[in-house]
C-alpha positions as a Markdown table, in Angstrom:
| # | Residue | x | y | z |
|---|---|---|---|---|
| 1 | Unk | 231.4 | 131.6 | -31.8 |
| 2 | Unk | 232.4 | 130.7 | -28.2 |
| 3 | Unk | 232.9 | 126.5 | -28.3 |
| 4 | Unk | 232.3 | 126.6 | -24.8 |
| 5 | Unk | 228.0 | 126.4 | -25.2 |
| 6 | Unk | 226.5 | 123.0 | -24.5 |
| 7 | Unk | 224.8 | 123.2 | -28.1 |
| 8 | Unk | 227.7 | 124.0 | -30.2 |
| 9 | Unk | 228.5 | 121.6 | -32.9 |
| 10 | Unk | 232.4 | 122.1 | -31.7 |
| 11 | Unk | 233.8 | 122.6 | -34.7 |
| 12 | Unk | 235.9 | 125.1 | -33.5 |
| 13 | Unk | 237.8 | 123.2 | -30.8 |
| 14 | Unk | 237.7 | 120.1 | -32.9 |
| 15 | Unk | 235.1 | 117.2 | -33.3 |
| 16 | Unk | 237.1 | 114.7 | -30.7 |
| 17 | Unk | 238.1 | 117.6 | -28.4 |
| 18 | Unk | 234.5 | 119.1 | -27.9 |
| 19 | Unk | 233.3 | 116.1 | -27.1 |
| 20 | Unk | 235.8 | 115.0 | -24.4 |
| 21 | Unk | 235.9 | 118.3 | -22.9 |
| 22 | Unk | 231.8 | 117.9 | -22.3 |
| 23 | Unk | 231.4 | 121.2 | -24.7 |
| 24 | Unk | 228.5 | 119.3 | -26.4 |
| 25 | Unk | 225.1 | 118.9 | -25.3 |
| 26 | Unk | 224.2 | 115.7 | -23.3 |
| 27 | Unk | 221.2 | 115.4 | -25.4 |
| 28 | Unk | 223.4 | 115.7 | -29.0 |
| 29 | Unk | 226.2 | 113.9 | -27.9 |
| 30 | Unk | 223.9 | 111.2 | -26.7 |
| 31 | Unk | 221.0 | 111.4 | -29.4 |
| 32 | Unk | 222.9 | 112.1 | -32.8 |
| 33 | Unk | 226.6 | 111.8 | -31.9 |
| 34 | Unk | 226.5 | 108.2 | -30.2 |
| 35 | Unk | 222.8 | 106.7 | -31.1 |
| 36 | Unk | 222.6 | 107.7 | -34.4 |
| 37 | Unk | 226.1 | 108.5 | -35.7 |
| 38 | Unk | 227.5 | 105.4 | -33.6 |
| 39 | Unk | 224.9 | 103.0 | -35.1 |
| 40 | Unk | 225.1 | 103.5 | -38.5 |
| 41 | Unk | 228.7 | 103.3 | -37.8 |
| 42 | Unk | 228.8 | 100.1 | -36.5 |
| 43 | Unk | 226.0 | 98.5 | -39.0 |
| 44 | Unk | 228.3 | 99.5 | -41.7 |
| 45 | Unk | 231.4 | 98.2 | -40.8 |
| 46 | Unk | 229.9 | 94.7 | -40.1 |
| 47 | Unk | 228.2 | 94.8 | -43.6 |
| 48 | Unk | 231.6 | 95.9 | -44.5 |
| 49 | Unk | 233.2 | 92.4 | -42.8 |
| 50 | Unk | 230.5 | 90.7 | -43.9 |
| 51 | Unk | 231.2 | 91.4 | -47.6 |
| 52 | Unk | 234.7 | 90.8 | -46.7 |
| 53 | Unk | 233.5 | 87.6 | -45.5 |
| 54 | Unk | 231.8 | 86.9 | -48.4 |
| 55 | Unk | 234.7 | 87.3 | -50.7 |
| 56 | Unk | 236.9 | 84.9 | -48.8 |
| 57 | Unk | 239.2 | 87.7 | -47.8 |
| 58 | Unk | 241.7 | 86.3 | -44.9 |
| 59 | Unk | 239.7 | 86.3 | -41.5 |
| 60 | Unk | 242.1 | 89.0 | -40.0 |
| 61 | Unk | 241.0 | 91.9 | -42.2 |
| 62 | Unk | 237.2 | 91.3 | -41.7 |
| 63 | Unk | 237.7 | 90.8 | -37.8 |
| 64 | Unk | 239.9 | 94.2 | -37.8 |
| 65 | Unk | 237.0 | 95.4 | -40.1 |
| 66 | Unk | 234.1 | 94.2 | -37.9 |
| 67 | Unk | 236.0 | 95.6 | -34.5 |
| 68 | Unk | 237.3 | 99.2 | -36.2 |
| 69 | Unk | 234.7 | 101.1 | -34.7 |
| 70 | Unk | 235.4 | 100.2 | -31.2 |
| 71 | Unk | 237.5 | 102.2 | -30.0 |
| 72 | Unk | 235.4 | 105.2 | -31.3 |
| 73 | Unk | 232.2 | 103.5 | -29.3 |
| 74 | Unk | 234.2 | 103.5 | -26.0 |
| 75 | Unk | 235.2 | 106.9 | -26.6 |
| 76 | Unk | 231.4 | 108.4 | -27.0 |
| 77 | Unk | 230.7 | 106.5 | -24.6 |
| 78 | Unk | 232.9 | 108.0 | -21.6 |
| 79 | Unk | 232.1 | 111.2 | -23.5 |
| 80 | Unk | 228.7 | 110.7 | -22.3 |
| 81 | Unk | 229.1 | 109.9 | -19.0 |
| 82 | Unk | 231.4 | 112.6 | -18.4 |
| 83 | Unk | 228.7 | 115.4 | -19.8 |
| 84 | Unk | 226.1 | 113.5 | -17.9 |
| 85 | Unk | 228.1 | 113.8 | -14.7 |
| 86 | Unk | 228.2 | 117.6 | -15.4 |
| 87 | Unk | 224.4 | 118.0 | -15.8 |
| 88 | Unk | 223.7 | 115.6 | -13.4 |
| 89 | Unk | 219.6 | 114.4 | -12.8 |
| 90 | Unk | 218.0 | 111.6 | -13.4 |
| 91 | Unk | 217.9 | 112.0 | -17.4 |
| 92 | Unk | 221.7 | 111.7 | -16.9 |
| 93 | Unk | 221.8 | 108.7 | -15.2 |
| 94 | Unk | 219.5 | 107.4 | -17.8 |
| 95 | Unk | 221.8 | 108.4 | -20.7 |
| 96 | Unk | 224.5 | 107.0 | -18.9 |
| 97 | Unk | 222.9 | 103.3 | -18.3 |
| 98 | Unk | 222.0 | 104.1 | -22.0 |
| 99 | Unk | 225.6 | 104.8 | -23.0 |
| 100 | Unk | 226.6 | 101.5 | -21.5 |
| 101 | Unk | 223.9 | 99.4 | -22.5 |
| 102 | Unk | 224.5 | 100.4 | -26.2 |
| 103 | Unk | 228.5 | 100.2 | -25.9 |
| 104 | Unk | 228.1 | 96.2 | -24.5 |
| 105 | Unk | 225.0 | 95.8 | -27.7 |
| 106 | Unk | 228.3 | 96.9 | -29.9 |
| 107 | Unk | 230.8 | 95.1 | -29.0 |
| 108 | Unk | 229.0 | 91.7 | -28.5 |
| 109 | Unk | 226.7 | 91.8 | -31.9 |
């Protein structure tokens, strides 16, 4: 199957790959990959630190816990705005104020 169609799951070029190569969907990548995906994501790794937390662990770990997903949030994100540069349209420019909006909701809560 040809990796290079805006709905392929990309698992043929790779999961990180597909996505920063805009092989994805703007409306998947956005919808499921970074909404979805990306939230439950970050909700469990601050339950995570928050158990941590809870059992007095040293405040390193559950700070390292709590920011893990970062990095990954940053990377969706530019992956969005790159795709959405592609398909250009006002839906894009949406899903890119979206994309930012929800990466600065991640990193400050």
């Amino acid at each position: 199957m040809d990796s290079s169609l805006p709905g392929n799951s990309g698992h043929e070029s790779g999961f990180l790959r597909a996505r920063w190569r805009s092989e994805i969907a703007l409306d998947l990548l956005f919808w499921r990959d970074m909404l979805l995906v990306g939230t439950v994501l970050n909700i469990a790794s601050s339950a995570l630190a928050l158990i941590l937390l809870g059992l007095k662990l040293p405040l390193w770990l559950v700070l390292a816990v709590h920011v893990l997903p970062v990095p990954y949030n940053i990377f969706l994100t530019i992956a969005v705005w790159r795709r959405a540069e592609k398909v250009g349209g006002f839906k894009a420019q949406l899903m890119m104020l979206g994309s930012a909006l929800w990466l600065i909701a991640t990193v400050v809560v």
